[in-house]
DOPADO-569261 format. One record per residue (C-alpha): residue in three letters; x, y, z; residue number from 0. Coordinates in steps of 0.001 Angstrom, whole numbers. Each point is the difference from the previous one (the first is absolute). Last residue first. Example, Ala and Ser with C-alpha at 12.3 -4.5 7.8 and 13.67 -1.06 7.14 Angstrom:
<recs>
@residuo: SER u: 13670 v: -1060 w: 7140 num: 1
@residuo: ALA u: -1370 v: -3440 w: 660 num: 0
</recs>
This chain:
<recs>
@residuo: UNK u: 195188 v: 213489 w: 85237 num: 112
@residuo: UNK u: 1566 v: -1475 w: -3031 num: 111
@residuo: UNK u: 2744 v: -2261 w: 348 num: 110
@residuo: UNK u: 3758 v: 1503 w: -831 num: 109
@residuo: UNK u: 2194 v: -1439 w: -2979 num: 108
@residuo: UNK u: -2806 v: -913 w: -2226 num: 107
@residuo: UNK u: 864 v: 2001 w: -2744 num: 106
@residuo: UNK u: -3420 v: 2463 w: 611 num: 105
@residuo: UNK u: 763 v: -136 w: 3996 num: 104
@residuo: UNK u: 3445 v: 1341 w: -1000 num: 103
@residuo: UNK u: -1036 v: 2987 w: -1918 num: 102
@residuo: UNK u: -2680 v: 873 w: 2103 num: 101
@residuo: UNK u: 2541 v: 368 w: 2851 num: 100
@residuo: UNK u: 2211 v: 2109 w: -2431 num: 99
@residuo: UNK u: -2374 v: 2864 w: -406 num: 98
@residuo: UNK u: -1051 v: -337 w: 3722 num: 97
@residuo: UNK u: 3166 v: 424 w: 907 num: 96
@residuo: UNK u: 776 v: 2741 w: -2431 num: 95
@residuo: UNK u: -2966 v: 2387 w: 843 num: 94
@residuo: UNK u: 423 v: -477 w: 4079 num: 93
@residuo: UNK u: 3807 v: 1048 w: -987 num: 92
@residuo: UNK u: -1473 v: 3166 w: -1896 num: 91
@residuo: UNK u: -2647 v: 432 w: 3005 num: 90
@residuo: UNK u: 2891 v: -366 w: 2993 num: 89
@residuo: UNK u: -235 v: -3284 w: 2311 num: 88
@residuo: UNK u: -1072 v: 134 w: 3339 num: 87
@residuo: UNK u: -677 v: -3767 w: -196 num: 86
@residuo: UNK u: -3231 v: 732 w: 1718 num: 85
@residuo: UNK u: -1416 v: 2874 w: -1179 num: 84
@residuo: UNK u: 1006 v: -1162 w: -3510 num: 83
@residuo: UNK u: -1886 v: -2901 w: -377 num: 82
@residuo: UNK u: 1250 v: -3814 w: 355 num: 81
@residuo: UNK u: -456 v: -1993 w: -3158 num: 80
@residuo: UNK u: -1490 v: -2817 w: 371 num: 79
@residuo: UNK u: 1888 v: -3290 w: -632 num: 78
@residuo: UNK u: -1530 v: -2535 w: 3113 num: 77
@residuo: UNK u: 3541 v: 708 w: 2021 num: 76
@residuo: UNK u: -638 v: 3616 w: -641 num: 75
@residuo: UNK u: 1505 v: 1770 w: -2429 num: 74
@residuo: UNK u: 2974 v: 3787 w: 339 num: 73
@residuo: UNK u: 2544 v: -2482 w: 1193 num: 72
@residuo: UNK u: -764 v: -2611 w: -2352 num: 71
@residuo: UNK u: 716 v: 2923 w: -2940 num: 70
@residuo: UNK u: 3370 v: 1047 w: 1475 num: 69
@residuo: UNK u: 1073 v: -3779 w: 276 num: 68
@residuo: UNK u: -1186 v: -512 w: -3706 num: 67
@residuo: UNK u: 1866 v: 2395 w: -2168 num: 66
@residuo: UNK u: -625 v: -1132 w: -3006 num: 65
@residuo: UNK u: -3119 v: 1850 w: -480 num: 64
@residuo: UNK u: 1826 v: 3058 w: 21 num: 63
@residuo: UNK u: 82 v: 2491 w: 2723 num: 62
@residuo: UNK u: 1755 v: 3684 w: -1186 num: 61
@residuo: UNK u: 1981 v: 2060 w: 1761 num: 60
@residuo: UNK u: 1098 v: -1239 w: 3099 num: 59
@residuo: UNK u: 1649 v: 2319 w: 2493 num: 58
@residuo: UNK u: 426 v: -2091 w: 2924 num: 57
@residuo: UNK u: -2215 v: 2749 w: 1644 num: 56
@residuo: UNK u: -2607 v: 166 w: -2972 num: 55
@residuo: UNK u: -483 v: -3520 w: 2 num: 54
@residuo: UNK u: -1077 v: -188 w: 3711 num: 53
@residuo: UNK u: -1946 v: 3284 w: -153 num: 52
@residuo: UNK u: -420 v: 1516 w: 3332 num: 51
@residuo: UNK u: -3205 v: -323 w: 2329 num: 50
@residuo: UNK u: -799 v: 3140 w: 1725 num: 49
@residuo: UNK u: 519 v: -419 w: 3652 num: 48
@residuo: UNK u: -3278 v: -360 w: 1539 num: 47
@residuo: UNK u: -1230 v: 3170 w: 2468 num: 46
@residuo: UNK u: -192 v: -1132 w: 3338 num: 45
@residuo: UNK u: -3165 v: 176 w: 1897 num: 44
@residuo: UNK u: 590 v: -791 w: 3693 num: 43
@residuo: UNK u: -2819 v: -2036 w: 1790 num: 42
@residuo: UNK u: -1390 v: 1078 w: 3212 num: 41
@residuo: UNK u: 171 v: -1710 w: 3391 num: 40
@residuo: UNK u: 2905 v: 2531 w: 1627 num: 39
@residuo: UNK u: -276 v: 3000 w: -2804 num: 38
@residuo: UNK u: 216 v: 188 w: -3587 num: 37
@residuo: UNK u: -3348 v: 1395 w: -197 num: 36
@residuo: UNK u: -3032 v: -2100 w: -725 num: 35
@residuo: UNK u: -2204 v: -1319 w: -2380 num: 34
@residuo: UNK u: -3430 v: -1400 w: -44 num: 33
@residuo: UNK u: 105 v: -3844 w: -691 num: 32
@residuo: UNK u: 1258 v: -1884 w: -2673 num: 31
@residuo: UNK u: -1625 v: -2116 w: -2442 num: 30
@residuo: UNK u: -1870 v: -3067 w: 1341 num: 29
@residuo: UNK u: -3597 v: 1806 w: -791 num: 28
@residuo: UNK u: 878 v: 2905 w: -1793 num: 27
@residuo: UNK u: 651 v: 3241 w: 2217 num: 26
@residuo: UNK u: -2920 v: 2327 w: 1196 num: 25
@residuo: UNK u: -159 v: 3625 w: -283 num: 24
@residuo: UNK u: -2067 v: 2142 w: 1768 num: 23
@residuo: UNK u: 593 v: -2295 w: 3109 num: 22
@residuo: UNK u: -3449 v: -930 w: 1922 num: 21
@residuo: UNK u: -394 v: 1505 w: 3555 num: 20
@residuo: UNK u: 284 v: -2427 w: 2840 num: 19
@residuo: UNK u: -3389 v: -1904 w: 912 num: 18
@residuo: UNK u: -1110 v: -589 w: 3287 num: 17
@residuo: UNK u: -2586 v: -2568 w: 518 num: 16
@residuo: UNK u: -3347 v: 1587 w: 1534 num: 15
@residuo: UNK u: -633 v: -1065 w: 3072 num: 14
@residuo: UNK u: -3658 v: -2450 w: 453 num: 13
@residuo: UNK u: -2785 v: 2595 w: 1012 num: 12
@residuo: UNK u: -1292 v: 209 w: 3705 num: 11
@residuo: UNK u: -3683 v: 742 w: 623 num: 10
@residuo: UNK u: -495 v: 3110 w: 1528 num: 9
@residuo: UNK u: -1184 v: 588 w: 3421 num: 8
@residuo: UNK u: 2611 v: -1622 w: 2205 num: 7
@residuo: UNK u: -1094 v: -1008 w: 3393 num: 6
@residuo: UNK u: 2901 v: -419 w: 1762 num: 5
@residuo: UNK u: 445 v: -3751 w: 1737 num: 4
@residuo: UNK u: -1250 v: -730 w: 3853 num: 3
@residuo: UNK u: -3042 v: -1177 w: -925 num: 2
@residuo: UNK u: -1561 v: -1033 w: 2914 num: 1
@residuo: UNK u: -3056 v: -3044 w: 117 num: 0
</recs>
C-alpha cells in the first residue's frame, strides 16, 4: 500500500478568522457612521441657516392673548406650546407667547397640552 500524499509533521490548526482593527471611537448604534470628506460618497456638512424671528420681521411688538392666529401658529394641533429652537422665535417674543398661551388655556379658549 503507497502513499503518494506529503507527509506533514505537524498537525494542522483550523485558520484563524481575520479581524480588522477596532475604531477608537465608535458611533451609537443606528446613529451615523464615521464621517467623511465632502468628496464622491461622502456627505457634505452645511452649516444651518440661523432661524429668523417671524414676529420680529413683520415687526410685531407685543402678542396679546387676543391674538389667536399668531398663538396657533406658535401650538401644536394637541395645544403644546412649540419651543423656541424650533419656531425660531426671539427670547422676548418666546416670553410673550407663552405669557399669552397660558392666558388662553386658563379662559378656556385653547386646550391644555
Amino acid at each position: 500500500m503507497e502513499n503518494n500524499e506529503p507527509v506533514n509533521p505537524k498537525p494542522q490548526e483550523a485558520p484563524k478568522p481575520a479581524t480588522a482593527a477596532a475604531p477608537l471611537h465608535r458611533a451609537a448604534p443606528g446613529g451615523p457612521g464615521p464621517r467623511r470628506s465632502g468628496g464622491p460618497g461622502g456627505r457634505r456638512h452645511f452649516a444651518p441657516r440661523r432661524k429668523v424671528c417671524r414676529l420680529c420681521a413683520e415687526h410685531i411688538d407685543q402678542v396679546d392673548y387676543k391674538q389667536m392666529q399668531i398663538l396657533k401658529s406658535f401650538c401644536t394641533d394637541t395645544g403644546k406650546m412649540l419651543s423656541r429652537r424650533i419656531t425660531g422665535a426671539c427670547a422676548k417674543h418666546q416670553r410673550q407667547i407663552m405669557r399669552a398661551v397660558k392666558i388662553n388655556r386658563n379662559l378656556s379658549l385653547m386646550p391644555y397640552g
